[in-house]
Every structure is written in structure tokens, then in C-alpha cells.
C-alpha positions in Angstrom: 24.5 28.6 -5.1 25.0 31.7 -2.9 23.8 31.1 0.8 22.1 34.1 0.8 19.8 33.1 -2.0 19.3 29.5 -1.3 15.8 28.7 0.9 15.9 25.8 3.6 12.5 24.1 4.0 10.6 23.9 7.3 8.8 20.8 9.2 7.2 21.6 12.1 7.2 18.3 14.9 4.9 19.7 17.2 1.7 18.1 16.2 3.7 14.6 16.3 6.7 14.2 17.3 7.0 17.3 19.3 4.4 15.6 21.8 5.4 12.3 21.3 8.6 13.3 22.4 7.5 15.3 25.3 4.0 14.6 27.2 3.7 11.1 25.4 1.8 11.4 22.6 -1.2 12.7 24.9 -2.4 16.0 23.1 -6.1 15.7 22.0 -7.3 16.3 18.7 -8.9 19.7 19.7 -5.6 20.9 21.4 -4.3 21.0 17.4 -8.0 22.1 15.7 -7.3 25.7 17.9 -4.1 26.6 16.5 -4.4 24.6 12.8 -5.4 27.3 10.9 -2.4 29.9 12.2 -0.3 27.5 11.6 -0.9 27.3 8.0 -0.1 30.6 7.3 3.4 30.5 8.8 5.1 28.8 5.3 6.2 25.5 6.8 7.3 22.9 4.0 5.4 20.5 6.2 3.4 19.5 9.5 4.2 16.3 10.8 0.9 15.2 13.0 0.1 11.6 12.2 2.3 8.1 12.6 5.0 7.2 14.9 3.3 6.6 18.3 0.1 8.9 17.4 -1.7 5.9 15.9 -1.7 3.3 18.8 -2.3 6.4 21.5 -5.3 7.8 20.1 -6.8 4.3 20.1 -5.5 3.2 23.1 -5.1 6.1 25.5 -7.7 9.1 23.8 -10.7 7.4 22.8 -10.5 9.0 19.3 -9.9 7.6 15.5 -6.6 8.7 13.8 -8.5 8.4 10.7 -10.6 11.0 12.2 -7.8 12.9 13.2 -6.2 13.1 9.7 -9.3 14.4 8.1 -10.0 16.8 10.3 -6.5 18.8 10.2 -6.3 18.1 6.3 -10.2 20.3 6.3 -8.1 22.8 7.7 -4.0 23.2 6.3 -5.2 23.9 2.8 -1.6 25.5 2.0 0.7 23.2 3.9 1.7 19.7 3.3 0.8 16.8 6.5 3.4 14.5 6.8 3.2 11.0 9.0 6.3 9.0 10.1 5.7 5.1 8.7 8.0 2.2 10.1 8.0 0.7 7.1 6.8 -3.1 6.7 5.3 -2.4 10.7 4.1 0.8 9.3 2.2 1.9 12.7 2.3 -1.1 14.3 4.9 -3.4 16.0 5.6 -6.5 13.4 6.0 -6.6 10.1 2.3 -7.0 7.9 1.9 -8.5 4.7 2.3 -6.3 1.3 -1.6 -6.6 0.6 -1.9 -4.8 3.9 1.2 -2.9 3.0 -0.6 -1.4 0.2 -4.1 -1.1 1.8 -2.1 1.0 4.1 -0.8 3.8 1.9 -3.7 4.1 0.0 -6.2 4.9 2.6 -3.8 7.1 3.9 -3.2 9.0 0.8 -6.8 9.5 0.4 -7.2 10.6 3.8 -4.7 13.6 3.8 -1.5 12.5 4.0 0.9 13.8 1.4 4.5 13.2 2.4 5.5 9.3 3.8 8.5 9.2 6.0 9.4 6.1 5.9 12.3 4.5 7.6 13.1 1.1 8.8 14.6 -0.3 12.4 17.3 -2.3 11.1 18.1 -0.2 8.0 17.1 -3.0 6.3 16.0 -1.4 2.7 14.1 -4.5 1.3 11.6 -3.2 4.7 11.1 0.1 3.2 11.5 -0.1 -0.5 7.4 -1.4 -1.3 6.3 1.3 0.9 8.2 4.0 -1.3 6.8 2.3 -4.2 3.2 2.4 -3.1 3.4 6.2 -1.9 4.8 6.6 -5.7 1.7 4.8 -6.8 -0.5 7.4 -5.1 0.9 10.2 -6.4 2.2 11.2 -3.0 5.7 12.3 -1.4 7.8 9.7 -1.0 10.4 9.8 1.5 12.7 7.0 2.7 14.6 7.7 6.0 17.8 6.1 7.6 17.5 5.5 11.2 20.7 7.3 12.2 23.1 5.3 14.7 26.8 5.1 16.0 28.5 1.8 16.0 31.7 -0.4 14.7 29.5 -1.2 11.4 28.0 2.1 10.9 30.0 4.0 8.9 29.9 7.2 6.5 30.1 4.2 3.8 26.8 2.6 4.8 24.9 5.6 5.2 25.5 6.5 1.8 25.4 3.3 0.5 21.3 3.3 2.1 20.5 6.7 0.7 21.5 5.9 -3.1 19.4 2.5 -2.8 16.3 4.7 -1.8 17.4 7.0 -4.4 17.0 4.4 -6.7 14.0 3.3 -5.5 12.1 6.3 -6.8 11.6 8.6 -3.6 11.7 12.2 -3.9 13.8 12.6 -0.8 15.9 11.5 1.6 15.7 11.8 5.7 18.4 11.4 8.3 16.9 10.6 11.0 18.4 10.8 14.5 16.4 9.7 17.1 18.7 10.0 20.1 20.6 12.9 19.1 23.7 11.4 18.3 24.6 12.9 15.4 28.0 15.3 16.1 27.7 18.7 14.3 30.8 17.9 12.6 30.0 14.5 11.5 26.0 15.8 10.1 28.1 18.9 7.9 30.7 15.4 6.6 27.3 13.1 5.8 25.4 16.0 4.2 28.4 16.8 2.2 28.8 13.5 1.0 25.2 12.8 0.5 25.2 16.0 -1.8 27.6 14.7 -3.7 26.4 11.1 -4.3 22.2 11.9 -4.6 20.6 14.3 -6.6 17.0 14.3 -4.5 16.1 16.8 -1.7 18.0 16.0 2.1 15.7 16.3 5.0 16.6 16.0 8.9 15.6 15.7 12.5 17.4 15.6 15.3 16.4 15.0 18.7 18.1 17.8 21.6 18.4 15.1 23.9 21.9 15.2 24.4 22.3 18.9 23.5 23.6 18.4 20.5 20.8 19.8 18.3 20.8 23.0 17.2 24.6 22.6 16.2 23.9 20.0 14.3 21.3 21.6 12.7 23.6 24.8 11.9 26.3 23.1 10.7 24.0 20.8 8.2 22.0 23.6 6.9 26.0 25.0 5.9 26.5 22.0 4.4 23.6 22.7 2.1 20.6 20.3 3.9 17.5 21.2 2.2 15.0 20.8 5.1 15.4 20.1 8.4 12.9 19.4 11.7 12.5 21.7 14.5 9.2 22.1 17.0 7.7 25.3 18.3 9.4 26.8 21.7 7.3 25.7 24.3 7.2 22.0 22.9 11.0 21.7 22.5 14.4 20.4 23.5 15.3 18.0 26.3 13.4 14.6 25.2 12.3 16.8 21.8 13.9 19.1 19.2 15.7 22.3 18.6 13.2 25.0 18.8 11.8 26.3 15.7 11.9 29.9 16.6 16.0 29.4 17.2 16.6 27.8 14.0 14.9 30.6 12.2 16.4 33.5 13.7 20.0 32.2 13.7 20.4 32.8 10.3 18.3 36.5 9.9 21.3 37.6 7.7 20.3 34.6 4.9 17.3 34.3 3.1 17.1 30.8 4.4 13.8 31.6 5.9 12.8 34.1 4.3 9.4 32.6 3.3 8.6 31.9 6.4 6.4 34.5 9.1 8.2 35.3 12.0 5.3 37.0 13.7 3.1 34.2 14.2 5.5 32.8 16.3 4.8 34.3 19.8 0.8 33.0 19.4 1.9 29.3 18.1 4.3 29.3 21.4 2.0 30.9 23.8 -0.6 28.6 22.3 1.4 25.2 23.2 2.8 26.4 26.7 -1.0 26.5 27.9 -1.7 23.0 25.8 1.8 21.4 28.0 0.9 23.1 31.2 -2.5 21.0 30.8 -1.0 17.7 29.9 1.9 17.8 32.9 1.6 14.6 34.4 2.8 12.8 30.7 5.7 14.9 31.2 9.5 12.9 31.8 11.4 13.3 34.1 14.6 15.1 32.1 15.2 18.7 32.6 18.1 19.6 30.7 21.2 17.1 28.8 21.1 13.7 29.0 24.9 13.1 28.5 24.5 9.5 29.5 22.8 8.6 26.0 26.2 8.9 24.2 27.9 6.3 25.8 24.4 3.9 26.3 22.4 5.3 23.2 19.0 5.0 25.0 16.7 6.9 23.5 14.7 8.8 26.3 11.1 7.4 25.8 13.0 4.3 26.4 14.5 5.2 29.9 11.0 6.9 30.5 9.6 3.1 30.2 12.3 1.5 32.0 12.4 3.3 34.8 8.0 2.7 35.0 8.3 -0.5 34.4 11.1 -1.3 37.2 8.5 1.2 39.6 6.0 -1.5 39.1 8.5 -4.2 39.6 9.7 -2.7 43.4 13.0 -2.8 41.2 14.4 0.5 41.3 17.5 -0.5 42.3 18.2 -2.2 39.3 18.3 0.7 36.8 21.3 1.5 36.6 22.5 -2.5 36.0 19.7 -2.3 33.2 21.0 0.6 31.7 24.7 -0.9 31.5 23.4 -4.4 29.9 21.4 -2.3 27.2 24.7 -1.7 24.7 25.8 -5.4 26.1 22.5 -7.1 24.0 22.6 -4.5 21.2 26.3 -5.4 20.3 25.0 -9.5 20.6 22.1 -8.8 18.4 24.6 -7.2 15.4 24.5 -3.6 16.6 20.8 -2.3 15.9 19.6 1.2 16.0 17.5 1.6 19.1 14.1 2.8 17.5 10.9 0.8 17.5 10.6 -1.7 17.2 14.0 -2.9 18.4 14.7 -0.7 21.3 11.8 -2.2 22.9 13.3 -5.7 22.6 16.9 -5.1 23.5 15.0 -3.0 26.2 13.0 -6.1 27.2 15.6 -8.2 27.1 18.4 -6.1 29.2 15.5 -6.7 31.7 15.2 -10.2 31.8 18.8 -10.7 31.7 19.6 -8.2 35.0 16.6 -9.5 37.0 17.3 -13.2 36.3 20.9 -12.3 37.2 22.3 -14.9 34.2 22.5 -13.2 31.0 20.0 -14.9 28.6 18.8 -17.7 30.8 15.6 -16.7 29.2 15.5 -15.1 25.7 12.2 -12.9 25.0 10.6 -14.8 21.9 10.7 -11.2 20.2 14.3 -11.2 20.8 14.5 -14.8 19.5 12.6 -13.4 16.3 15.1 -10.9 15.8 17.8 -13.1 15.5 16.5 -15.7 13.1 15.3 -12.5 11.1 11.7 -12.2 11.3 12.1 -8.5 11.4 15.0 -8.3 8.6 18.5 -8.4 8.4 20.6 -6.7 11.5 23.2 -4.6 10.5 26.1 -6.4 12.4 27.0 -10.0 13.3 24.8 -11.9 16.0 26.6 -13.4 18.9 27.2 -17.1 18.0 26.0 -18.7 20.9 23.2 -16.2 21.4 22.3 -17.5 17.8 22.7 -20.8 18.4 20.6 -20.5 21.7 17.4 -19.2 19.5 17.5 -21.9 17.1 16.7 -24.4 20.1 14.0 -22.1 20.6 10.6 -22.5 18.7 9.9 -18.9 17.2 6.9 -17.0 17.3 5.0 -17.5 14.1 3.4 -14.5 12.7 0.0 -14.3 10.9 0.2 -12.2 8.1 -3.5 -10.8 8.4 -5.4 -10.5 5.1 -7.9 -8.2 4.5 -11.0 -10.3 4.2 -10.6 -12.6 7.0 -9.7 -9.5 9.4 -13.0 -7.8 8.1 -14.7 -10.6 8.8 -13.7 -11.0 12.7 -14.7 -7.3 13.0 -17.9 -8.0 12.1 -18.6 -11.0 13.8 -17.4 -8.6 16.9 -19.5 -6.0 16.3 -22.7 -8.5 15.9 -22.2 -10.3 19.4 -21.8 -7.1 20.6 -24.9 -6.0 19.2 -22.7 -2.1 18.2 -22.8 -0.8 14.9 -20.9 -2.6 12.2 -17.3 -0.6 12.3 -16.5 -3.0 9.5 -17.7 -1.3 6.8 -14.6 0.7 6.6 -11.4 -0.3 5.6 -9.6 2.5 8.2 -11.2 0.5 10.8 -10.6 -3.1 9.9 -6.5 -1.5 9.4 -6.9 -0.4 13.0 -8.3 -3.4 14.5 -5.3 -5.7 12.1 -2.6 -3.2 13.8 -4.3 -2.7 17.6 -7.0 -5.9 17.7 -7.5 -5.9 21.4 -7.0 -1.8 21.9 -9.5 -1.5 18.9 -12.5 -3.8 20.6 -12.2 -1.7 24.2 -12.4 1.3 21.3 -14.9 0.5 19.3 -17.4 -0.8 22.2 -16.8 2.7 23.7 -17.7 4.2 20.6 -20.4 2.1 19.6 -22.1 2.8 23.4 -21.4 6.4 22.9 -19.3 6.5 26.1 -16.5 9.1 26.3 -13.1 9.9 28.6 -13.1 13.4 30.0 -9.2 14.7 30.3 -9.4 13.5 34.4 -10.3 10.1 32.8 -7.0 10.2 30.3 -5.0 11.5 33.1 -6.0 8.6 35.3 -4.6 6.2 32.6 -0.9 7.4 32.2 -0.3 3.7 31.2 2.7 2.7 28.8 4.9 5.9 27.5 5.5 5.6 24.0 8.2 7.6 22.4 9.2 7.0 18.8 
């Protein structure tokens, strides 16, 4: 097809992952309710705004219900699609839930707004992400199954297409590539499009983070290579920890019809809009200014080196960073090579830690990290070190309870009677919330149920644990 008559599709990050990224997942339901109805005129293929980190940090951190979120933005974007970012079997959560829950999941959320599921899993594991494409199918929704995009000695072109025809196969509509520390070359991203366009017949999506100031290269040279949507944020929420801007993107390629359906001039009010929203939420704000070149050789994401260097603060163990940083690619080569995206970059993260300030590597293995290894979470991608493995087998592992529905619902309600608050049980949304977040969702719910609120002095107060991706 001639470039100048094919159109590249549009998903704006900056209700999701453009904040996550960049003041921690801290923008307020009302910062978004302002701008929501501008934004749906601009032509976007879709908004991202719910999933990823926004689940936990309304709950834990905003005192609001992401249940009450979704409804509220899908009232208003009557002609553009919402999109939410599921981590497969963990979905919002942390550990893998049961399929009942699985499924319980999907549905509430179709009915709630949400019509295109990125899914992906942390391993790359497909058998972690293949029900969830299946139940989005079920609901008549957008089903999109992601590969967590990584470099390593078992990474290769191969494998990544290998991943995308199984969730061809599966039955999703589309396929994402998606790069959470920006290490995806511009050459390499036109090769894996390329190849991807020859092997699948469904749509290609992307996003890319700028963290390493690869970004809007990549982006060019994959939209060359015939990419059919890609990610980018507004202006004032982009780059460093984030994305190429959107504004950028667009204008690059003024002499295509890329774009064409998109409008330009409500641009400048979308930007000017989010600078004031930033400016307000500063203190979330990391600590990167410009490249992180480091990432390319250690591959930590930068939420992660947000948390590290907080949790050392704590610790009086500044000193130790740097050693940290080194042993992170040391434990993800001895657990088989795995991406560094939740949930697994918090336990090679966790673990690099124990390692440097026990000063003997693996004299004590985090039990998450023991679960990894003996596959609770799936199947790595590479080969564990042997006498890390045969450490964790000595090791009794954490067993998980797959929650059921009924037995969940049940504890809520017992809650909310000794309590003496209204019966939040009544809803499935909530009894999902309190299965994923059961401690976060008690403080919650007691606020709610005593009508207490947090002021934005309050929020700012409790920076607490940054959550990126």
C-alpha cells in the first residue's frame, strides 16, 4: 500500500501510563474528568487510563474506586475506545489468581467500559495469557495479547515471533510489542515489524518507553516498517521515565496521511492542560531529567531504580546503590533471563538487595524468588542456575490460595459487619478488589464507609511505594 494512503492508529498513555510512568500513578480522577471530553474529539484509536499500577494506587494511595474511575471516563469518551493494561493470570495484582477469578475479572471489566485488553505476561509465558484472550473474546471485547519486550542470550527475533503467532492463534485481534525500558534499537523494531508482517495477519500495536532516548526512532522507523498503531503521551507528560510525545509523532510525518484523522489543533489545550495537572503533582516526580544510558547495559526499568534508591534511603544504605544496581543482571541471568516488568523486576529487585546487604550472594533467597524458580509464576524463558535451583528446593515455598469468589465475599462481609460500615459486599468490583489488595481494601473501605476523605496535602504526605509498570 502507498505510505501516503495508509493511516497509523493512535493510543494516547497519558491517562495511564503516561502518569504511571512519570508522577507515580498519582493523578486524581478529576485531573482526567476536565480534559476527557477534548480528548475525545482528537481521533485517538484509543485511551489507555485503567490497569498497570492505576488499580492498586487509587485504592492504596487516592482513596477512590477504579471501578468508579472506569465508569465515570466511559460516561464521557463516547467516540474513543478505553483500553487497560492486564498482566495476565496477576491481571492487576501481584500473583497469579485462579481462572474463576480470571474470568470474573474480564467480565466485570467489560461491562464496566473497558473495550480493548492489553494483555501481556512477565515471563512470556503464553499458557499465562492465553484464558485471558479467550475471555475478552467471550465478551465481545478487543483482545490484545502483548510480548514483554527484552534483550538477552535467549531472546531472539525467533522467539518473538514464535510468541506473536501463538497469540495469533489464540484468537486476539492484535498484537503489542511492548518495551518497557526502551530497549528496543530503531533498527531492530523496523526488522521485528518486518518480520511480524510477514508471519501474522492481525493489527501490530507498540509502546516504547524514552527512557533511554531511544523512542521516537524507534517509533519512526516501525511505523516505516508498516506498524499499525503505536503509543505516544501528550507533551507535557512525556519522555525521560515516559514516552515519545504525541504531538512529535504526529507532526513528523505532515507529508503522509498517517494522521490524517487525527486534530492537530486540540493539541496546545491537551498539553497546556497536563503541564498545570504535573506542576501540581511534583513531589511524585523521579529524579531523571534527560537519558538514562545506564539501563542498556543493567536493563532496570526506571520505576525500578525510583524504588531502589527509596528503599536504600530508608535503609541509611545509600552507599550501596550502585553494588545493587551491578547484582541486578547477575540474578536475572540465574533466574533464566526474565524480562524486568512486574511482577519479576520487583523480585530480582528484592533479591539483588538481600544478596548486596548480606554481602554473600543468596545466603537468603526471598520466598518470591524461591517461587519463581520452582515455577509458581510460569515457565522463565532461560535456564536457572543449578545450585540456585537446587538451593530453593531445600526451601519450603510459599503456598498460594487461589481465592474463590464465595469464600472471599464472605470475609468482606463478615468485615464490613464487625465494622458496623455498609456491606461493600454486595458488589462483585469490590469483593475483586479486596481478593487483589485485601489489607489496602479494608483501610479503603472503612474510609469510605465513615465518609472520611484525603485532601491532595493528605496524598502528598503519603508518597509511599512508587509504582511503575
Amino acid at each position: 500500500m502507498n505510505k501516503n494512503k495508509r493511516k497509523v492508529g493512535l493510543t494516547e498513555l497519558v491517562l495511564r501510563d503516561g502518569q504511571q510512568s512519570l508522577i507515580a500513578t498519582r493523578m486524581r480522577l478529576d485531573d482526567m474528568l476536565e480534559v476527557a471530553k477534548k480528548m475525545d474529539q482528537v481521533g485517538y484509536w484509543s485511551i489507555e487510563m485503567w490497569g498497570g499500577a492505576t488499580y492498586d494506587a487509587c485504592l492504596r494511595y487516592l482513596n477512590e474506586d477504579p471501578w468508579h474511575r472506569l465508569r465515570e471516563l466511559k460516561k464521557i469518551f463516547k467516540k474513543t475506545k478505553l483500553q487497560m493494561l492486564i498482566r495476565g493470570k496477576n491481571l492487576v495484582g501481584y500473583k497469579p489468581y485462579s481462572d474463576e477469578v480470571v474470568k470474573a475479572f474480564v467480565e466485570k471489566a467489560s461491562l464496566n467500559g473497558i473495550d480493548v485488553f492489553r494483555t501481556f505476561d512477565a515471563l512470556n509465558d503464553f499458557s499465562n495469557i492465553e484464558l485471558t484472550i479467550k475471555e475478552v473474546k467471550k465478551n465481545g471485547k478487543h483482545a490484545q495479547g502483548a510480548m514483554a519486550y527484552t534483550v538477552s542470550p535467549v531472546h531472539t527475533l525467533k522467539s518473538w515471533l514464535d510468541l506473536a503467532k501463538q497469540i495469533e492463534d489464540a484468537g486476539a485481534d492484535s498484537v503489542a510489542i511492548k518495551d518497557m525500558a526502551g530497549l528496543l534499537k530503531p533498527n531492530a523494531a523496523f526488522e521485528l515489524v518486518s518480520k511480524l508482517k510477514e508471519n501474522i495477519s492481525i493489527p501490530i500495536h507498540m509502546q516504547t518507553h524514552a527512557t533511554t532516548g531511544f523512542s521516537t526512532a524507534t517509533n519512526m522507523k516501525a511505523i516505516e516498517a508498516g506498524i499499525d498503531n503505536i503509543d505516544t503521551s501528550i507533551s507535557s507528560m512525556s519522555m525521560t521515565y515516559g514516552h515519545t510525545a504525541t504531538e512529535t509523532i504526529v507532526s513528523m510525518f505532515d507529508d503522509t496521511k498517517f494522521f490524517s484523522d487525527i486534530d492537530k489543533d486540540l493539541f496546545p489545550e491537551l498539553s497546556s492542560h497536563f503541564k498545570k495537572i504535573r506542576k501540581k503533582y511534583e513531589l511524585f516526580e523521579g529524579s531523571l531529567k534527560g537519558v538514562d544510558a545506564s539501563m542498556l547495559i543493567n536493563q532496570v526499568p526506571g520505576g525500578m531504580l525510583s524504588n531502589l534508591e527509596s528503599q536504600l534511603r530508608e535503609m541509611d544504605a545509600d552507599d550501596k546503590f550502585e553494588e545493587v544496581l551491578s547484582e541486578i543482571p547477575r540474578v536475572r541471568q540465574d533466574l533464566g533471563f526474565v524480562p524486568l516488568v512486574t511482577p519479576s523486576s520487583q523480585i530480582v529487585g528484592a533479591q539483588a538487595l538481600f544478596n548486596v546487604l548480606d554481602e554473600e550472594r543468596y545466603k537468603h533467597l526471598n520466598i518470591e524468588t524461591v517461587n519463581l524458580i520452582l515455577g509458581k509464576y510460569g515457565k522463565v524463558p532461560g535456564k536457572i542456575n543449578k545450585n540456585l535451583s537446587e538451593l530453593a528446593k531445600k526451601i519450603k515455598p510459599d503456598e498460594y490460595i487461589q481465592e474463590d469468589l464465595d469464600s472471599s465475599k464472605s470475609r468482606l462481609k463478615s468485615f464490613c459487619k464487625e465494622n458496623k460500615i455498609k456491606d461493600f459486599s454486595q458488589r462483585l468490583e469490590n469483593v475483586l478488589s479486596y481478593i487483589f489488595f485485601p489489607n489496602v481494601v479494608e483501610d479503603f473501605f472503612l474510609k469510605k464507609g465513615s465518609k472520611k476523605e484525603m485532601d491532595l496535602e493528605q496524598l502528598q504526605e503519603e508518597i509511599g511505594f512508587v509504582i511503575r509498570e
